[in-house]
C-alpha positions in Angstrom: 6.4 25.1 -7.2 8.9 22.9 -5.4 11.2 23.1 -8.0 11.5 26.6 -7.6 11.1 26.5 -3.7 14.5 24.1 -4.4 16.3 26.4 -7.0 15.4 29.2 -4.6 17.2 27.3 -1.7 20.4 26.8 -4.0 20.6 30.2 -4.5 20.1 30.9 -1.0 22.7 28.7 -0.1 25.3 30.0 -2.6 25.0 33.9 -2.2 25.3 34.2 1.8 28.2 31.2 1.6 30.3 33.3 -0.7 29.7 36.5 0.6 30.7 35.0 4.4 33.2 33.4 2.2 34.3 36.4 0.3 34.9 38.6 3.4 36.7 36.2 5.8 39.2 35.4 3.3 39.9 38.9 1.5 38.3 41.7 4.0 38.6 40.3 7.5 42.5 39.9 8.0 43.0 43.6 7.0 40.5 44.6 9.8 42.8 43.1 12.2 46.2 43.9 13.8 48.9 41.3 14.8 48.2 39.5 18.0 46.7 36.4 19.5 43.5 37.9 20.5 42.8 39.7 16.9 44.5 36.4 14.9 41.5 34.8 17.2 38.7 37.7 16.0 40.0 36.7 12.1 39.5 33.2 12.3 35.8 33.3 13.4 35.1 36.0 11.2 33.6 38.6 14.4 34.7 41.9 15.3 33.9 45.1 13.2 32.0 42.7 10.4 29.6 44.5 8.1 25.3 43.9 9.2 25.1 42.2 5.8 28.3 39.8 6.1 26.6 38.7 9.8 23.5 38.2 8.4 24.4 35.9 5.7 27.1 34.1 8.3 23.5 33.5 10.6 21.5 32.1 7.7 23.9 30.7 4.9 23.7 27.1 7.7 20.2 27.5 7.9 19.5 27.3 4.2 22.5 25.0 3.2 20.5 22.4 5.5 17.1 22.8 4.5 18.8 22.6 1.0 20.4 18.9 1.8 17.4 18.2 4.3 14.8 18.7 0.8 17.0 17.7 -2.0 18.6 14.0 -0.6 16.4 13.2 2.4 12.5 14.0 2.9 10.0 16.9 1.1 7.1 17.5 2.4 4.2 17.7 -0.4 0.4 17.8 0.7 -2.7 15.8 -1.3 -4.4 18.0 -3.3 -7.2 16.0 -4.5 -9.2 13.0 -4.0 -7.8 10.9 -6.7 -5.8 8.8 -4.1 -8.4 8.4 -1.8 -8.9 5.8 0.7 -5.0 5.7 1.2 -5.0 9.5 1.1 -7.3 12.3 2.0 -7.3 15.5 1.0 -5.8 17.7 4.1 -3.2 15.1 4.2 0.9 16.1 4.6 3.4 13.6 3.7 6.9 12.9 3.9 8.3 12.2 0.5 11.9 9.9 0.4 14.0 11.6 -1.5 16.6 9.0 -1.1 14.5 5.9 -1.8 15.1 5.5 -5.6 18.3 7.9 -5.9 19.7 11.1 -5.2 19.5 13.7 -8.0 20.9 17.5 -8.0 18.2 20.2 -6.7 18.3 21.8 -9.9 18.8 20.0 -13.2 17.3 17.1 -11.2 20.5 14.7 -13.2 20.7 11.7 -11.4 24.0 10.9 -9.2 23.8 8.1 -7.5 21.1 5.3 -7.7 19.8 3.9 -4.3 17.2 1.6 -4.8 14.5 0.2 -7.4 10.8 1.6 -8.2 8.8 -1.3 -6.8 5.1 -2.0 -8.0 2.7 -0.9 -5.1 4.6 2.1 -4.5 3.4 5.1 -3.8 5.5 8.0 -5.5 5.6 11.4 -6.1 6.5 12.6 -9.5 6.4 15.4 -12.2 3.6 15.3 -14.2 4.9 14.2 -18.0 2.4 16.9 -19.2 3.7 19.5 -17.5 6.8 19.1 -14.7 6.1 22.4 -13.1 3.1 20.0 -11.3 3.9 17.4 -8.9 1.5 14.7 -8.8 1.4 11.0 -6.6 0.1 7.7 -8.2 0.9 4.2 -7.3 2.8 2.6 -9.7 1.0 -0.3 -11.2 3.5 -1.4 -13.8 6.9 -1.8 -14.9 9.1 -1.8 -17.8 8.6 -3.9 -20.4 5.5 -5.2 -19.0 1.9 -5.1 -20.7 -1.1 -3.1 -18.4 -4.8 -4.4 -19.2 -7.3 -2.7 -18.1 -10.7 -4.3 -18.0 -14.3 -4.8 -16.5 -12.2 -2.6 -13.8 -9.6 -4.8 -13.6 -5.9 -4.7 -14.0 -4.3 -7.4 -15.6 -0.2 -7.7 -15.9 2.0 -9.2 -18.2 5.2 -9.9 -17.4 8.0 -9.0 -19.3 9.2 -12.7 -21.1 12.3 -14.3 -23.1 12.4 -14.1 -26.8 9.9 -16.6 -28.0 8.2 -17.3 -24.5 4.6 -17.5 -23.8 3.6 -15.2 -20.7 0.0 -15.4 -19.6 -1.5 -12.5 -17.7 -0.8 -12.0 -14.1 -4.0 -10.9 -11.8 -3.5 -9.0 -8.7 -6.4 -10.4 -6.6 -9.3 -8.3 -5.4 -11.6 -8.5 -2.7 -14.7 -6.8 -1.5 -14.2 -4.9 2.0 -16.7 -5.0 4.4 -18.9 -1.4 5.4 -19.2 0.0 1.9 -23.0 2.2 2.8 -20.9 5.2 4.5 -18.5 5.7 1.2 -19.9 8.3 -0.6 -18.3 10.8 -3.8 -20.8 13.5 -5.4 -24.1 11.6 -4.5 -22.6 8.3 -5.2 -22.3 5.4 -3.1 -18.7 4.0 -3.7 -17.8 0.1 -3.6 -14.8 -0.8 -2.0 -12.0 -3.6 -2.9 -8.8 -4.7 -1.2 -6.3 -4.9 -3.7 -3.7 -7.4 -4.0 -0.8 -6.0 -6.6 3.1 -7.8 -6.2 3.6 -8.2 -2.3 1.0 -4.6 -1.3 -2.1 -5.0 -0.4 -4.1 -1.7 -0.8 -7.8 -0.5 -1.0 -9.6 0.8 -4.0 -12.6 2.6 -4.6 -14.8 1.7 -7.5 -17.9 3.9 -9.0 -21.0 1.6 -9.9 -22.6 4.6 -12.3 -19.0 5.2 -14.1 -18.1 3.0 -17.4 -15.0 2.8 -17.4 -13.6 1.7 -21.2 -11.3 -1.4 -21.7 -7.6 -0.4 -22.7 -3.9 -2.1 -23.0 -0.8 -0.3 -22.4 2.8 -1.2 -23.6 5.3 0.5 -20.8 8.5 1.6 -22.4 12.2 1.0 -20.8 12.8 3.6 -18.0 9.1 4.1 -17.7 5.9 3.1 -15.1 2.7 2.5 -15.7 0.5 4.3 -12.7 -3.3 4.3 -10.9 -4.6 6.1 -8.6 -6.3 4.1 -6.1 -9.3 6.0 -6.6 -10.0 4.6 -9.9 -13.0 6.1 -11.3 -11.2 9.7 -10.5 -7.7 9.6 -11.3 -6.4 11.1 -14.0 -3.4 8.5 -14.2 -1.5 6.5 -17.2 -4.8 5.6 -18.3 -5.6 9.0 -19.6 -2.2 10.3 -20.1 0.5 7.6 -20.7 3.7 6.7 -18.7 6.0 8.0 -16.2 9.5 8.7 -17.0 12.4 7.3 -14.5 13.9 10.9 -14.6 10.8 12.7 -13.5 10.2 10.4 -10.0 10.5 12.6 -7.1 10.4 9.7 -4.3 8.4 7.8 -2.6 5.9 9.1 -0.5 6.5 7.3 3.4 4.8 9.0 6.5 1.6 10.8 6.3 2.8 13.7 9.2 -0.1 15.5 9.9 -3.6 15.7 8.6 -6.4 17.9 8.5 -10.2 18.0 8.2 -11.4 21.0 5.7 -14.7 22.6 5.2 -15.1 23.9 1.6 -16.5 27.6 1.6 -17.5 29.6 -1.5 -15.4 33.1 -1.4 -15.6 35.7 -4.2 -16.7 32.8 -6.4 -13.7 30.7 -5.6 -13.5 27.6 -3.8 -11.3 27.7 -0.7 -10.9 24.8 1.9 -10.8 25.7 5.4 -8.9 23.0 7.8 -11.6 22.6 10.8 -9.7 20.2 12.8 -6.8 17.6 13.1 -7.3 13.7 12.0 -4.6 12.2 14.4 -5.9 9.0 13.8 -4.1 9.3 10.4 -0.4 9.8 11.2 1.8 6.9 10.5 2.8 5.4 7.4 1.4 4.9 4.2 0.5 1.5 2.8 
């Protein structure tokens, strides 16, 4: 969807540019006569000019900025499920960096310039592998080159080593957070760990009743290995495998507004119905 909100914008942009374009450089001078005060009139592009022309002149700055504001600076995306929760809560709206990693054109999404490096602990925003049309947001566990374990629950890293090198696994340190009684998903009493992974520190929520199986994943060159920090529902790298370098969207910064939802049953389909604000939850994103 917001790859075709952004191709939309393009579009936008480019037909009331070039028909403001198109008239004040071909149409408007012959509308004129000679004189300071009608030279004047041609240069802005007013006097007798067409409802359609005007209109595009009034909107073709509005969408050429929400264009640049989208495409190279901050998206807005909203959670749509639980899979990130503590860090993030459903009714949550986020400000996505669009600048953090690189800037890419709205539309083939081709990288132009690269800005910055994909740090582990981040949470991003990306295309699902499965299907790009669907954005989804992980934090990025691994990196490339490096070796993901996933056992008894618990991630183990290896580093990426020298020909002939021995590398033993790295373990990001986890500790049990205090008040875990009220944490509750389906019936289930949660447990609660403060995760230690490269220089974040992050919680995690952990299902008693769930067995989750032991695994090892290889991460490719130009590819990241990615949890969701609810890790008994996330369907992340584990299930699915690795996300590409080209289908990162950015980094999600600033949680902007949030809301509490009620979930109603309407004509057999589940609708969620924001009942208030959480202001206590605006800030940034850890």
């Amino acid at each position: 969807m917001a790859t075709y909100f952004s191709i939309l914008l393009v579009g936008a942009s480019l037909i009331t540019g070039l028909v403001w374009l198109v008239y004040a450089l071909a149409f408007a001078p012959k509308k004129v006569a000679v004189g300071n005060a009608d030279i004047a009139n041609a240069a802005s592009g007013s006097g007798d000019m067409p409802a359609v022309v005007d209109f595009c002149k009034q909107m073709f700055p509005i969408f050429f900025g929400v264009m640049i504001f989208r495409s190279f600076i901050y998206e807005p995306f909203q959670i749509p499920s639980g899979s990130m929760f503590p860090t993030l809560l459903v009714g949550d709206f986020l400000l996505v960096e669009k600048f953090a990693y690189s800037l890419r054109d709205p539309v083939a999404r081709k990288e132009i310039i690269k800005t910055g490096e994909v740090k582990r602990g981040d949470v991003i925003v990306f295309k699902y592998p499965l299907d790009e049309r669907i954005d989804y947001i992980k934090r990025v566990i691994g990196l490339p080159g490096e070796t993901v374990h996933y056992r008894g629950k618990q991630v183990f890293i290896e580093p990426v080593c020298e020909t002939g090198q021995v590398c033993s696994p790295q373990v990001p340190a986890s500790l049990r957070s205090q008040g875990l009684s009220n944490l509750q998903e389906h019936g289930d009493v949660l447990s609660m760990f403060t995760e230690t992974i490269g220089d974040v520190k992050h919680q995690i929520l952990r299902n008693p009743r769930i067995m989750s199986p032991a695994s090892t994943h290889i991460i490719p060159q130009d590819h990241y290995f990615v949890m969701g920090d609810n890790r008994d529902n996330s369907a992340d790298s584990r299930r699915w495998g690795f996300v590409p370098q080209e289908n990162i969207v950015g980094k999600a910064v600033f949680i902007w507004v949030s809301f509490e939802f009620e979930r109603s049953e309407d004509d057999f389909l589940p609708t969620f119905v924001p009942t208030g604000v959480r202001f206590s939850r605006i800030g940034g994103i850890n």
